[in-house]
N, C-alpha and C positions, 0 to 999 in steps of 0.2 A: 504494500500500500504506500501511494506518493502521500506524505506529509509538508503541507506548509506550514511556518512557522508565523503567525502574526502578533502584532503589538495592539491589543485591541481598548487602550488606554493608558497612558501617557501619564504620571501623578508626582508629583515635587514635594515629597514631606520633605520638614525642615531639616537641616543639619545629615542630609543623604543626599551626597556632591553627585554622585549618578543617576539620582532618582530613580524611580522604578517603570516599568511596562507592567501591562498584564499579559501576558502569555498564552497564547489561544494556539491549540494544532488545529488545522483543517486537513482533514483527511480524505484522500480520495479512496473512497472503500466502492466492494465490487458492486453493493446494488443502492448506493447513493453517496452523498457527503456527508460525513461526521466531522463535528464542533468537540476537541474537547475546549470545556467551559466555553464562555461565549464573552467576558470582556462587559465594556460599558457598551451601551448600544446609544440609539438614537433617541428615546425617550430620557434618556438620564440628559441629556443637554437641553430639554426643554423643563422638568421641573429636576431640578438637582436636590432641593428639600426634600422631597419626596421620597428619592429612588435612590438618593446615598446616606442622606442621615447627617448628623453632625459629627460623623468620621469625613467628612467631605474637607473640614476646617482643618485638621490633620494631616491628611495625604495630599489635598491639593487638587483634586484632578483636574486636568484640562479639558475636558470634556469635547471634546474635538468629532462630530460627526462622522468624517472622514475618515478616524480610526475603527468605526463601529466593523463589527465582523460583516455585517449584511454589505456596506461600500466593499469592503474587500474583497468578500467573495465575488462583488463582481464584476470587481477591476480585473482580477485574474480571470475573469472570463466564462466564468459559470452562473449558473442560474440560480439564485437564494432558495428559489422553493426544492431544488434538490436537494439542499439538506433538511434529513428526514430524520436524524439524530443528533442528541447534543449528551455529552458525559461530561458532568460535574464533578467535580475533584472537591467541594461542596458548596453551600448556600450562600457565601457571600455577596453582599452586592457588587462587589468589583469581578466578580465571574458571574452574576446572574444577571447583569443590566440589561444584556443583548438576548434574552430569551423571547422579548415582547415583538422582536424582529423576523421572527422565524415562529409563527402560530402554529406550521403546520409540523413539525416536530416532535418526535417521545424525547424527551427529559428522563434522563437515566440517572441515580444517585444512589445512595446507601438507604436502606429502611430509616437506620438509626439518624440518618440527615434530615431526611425528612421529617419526621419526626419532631426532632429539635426547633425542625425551621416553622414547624407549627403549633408547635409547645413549646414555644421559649422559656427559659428561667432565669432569672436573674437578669440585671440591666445589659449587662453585655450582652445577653443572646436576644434580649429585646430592640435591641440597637441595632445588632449587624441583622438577621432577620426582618426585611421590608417586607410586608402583607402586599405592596406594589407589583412586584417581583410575580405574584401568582395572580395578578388581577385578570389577568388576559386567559385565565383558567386553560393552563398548559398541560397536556398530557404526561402527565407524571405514570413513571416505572421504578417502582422499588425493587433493588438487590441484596440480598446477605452476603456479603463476600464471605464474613466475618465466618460461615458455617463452609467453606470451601477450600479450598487445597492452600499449598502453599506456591510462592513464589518469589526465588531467587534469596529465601529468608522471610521474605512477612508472611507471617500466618491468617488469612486467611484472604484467598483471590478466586474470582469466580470469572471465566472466560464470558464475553457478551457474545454467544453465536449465534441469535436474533438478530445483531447488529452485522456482525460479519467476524468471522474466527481471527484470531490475533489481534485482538481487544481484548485487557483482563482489566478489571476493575481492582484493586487492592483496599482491603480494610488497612485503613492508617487515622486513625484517630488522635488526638492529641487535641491539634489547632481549632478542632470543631469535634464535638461530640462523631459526629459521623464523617469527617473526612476523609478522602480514601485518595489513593495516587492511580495513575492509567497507565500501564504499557501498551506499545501500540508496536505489533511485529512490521519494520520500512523494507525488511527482506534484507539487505545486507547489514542489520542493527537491529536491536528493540532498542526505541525512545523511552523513557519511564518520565512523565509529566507528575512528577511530586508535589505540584500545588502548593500551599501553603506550609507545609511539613520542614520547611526549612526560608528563609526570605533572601540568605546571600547565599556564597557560592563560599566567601572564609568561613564560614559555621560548619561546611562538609569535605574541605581541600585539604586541610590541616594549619592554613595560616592564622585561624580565630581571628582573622581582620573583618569586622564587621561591623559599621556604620552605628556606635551607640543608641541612636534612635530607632532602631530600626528592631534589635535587639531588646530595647526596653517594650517598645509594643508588641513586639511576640509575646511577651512574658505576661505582659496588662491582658490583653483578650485568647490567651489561650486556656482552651477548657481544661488541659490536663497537662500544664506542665512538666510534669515526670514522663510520661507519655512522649510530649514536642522532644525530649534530650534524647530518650533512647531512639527516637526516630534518626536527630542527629545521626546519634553513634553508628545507627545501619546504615544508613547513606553515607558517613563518611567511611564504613569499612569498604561499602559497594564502590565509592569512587578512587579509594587508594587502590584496589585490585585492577582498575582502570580493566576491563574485559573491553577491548574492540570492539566485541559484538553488541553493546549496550551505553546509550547516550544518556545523564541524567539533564533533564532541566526541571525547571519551578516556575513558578507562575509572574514572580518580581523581578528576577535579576537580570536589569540588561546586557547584562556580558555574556550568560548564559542564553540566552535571545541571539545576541549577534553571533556565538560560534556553533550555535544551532543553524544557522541561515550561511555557515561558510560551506 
């Protein structure tokens, strides 16, 4: 499967000299296009109260139309209603903006995401959870990865062969009650889209150089701290073994973005 790599919002929190992307694959799969996560879309630029919350004052985004996944998809030349799927790495508004762009879509996620995103607890999951997000009442599909095999080390992945085989969905909790990571088989690589599970590229290289700020908000809204570190620890065992056959990126890190696109 061809993978493209897009930046599907652009965001400048304070005191992170590279700012961040959000990180979106588009996937050329054999019986349509798959979205993982979907970025801000085109509705977050018209009410940004609404659709990001008062994490908007925080990260900053640009809110740039032109970055939305639906323009891209069809700059490069394809048709938006072809994407018939979208996998969420989970419910954030900076990966669920662009959903309201693409109605005709299954929304894939973890049970336990879902969930969450509709039982919020406490302010922080009241926060990052928009009720906006599902107002265009989106085809939602729940997965248990969490009851399925392993892979590469995390305990529990469950193949999307509905969607098209070489798609596994990963239970990875931590950052969000239900967060999970994608690997996506490119044929000469598996990509693994880590999402949130990490936010730089020095938290899993070995350099611990990582943007203070950037580092204190992982810590503020993550649901299971102890959870986000050992995730660390396995993404940085899986990146020191560097295997060829497998690329890690995450959803913020623009470096990780541009040497996915080399």
């Amino acid at each position: 499967m061809k993978i493209h790599h897009l930046n599907c919002g652009t965001m400048h929190p304070r005191a992170t000299p590279d700012g961040l992307v959000c990180h979106v694959l588009l996937v050329e799969a054999p019986n349509g296009l798959v979205l993982i996560d979907s970025g801000l879309g085109l509705q977050d630029a018209i009410d940004p109260a609404a659709r990001f919350g008062p994490a908007r004052f925080y990260v900053r985004p640009e809110f740039d139309t032109a970055e939305a996944a639906i323009a891209q998809v069809a700059r490069l030349g394809f048709d938006p209603g072809d994407v018939r799927d979208i996998v969420l790495t989970h419910f954030d508004a900076d990966h669920t903006g662009g959903l309201s762009d693409f109605p005709q879509a299954r929304i894939h996620l973890t049970a336990a995401e879902y969930f969450a995103a509709t039982h919020p607890r406490g302010i922080v999951e009241r926060e990052r959870y928009l009720s906006s997000h599902r107002a265009h009442g989106p085809n939602i599909v729940e997965h248990t990865p969490a009851e399925g095999e392993s892979w590469r080390g995390f305990p529990g992945a469950k193949e999307l062969t509905e969607i098209s085989p070489g798609i596994v969905l990963i239970n990875l909790p931590g950052h969000t009650r239900g967060h999970a990571a994608i690997a996506i088989d490119a044929g000469d690589r598996w990509v693994l889209h880590a999402g949130d599970s990490f936010y730089h590229r020095g938290q899993i290289d070995g350099t611990r150089k990582a943007p203070i700020a950037l580092t204190a908000m992982e810590r503020v809204i993550a649901h299971d701290w102890k959870r986000v570190q050992a995730n660390h620890r396995r993404l940085e065992e899986l990146w020191r073994t560097a295997d060829p056959d497998l690329a890690i990126v995450n959803s913020h890190d623009p470096g990780l973005l541009h040497l996915a696109r080399k």
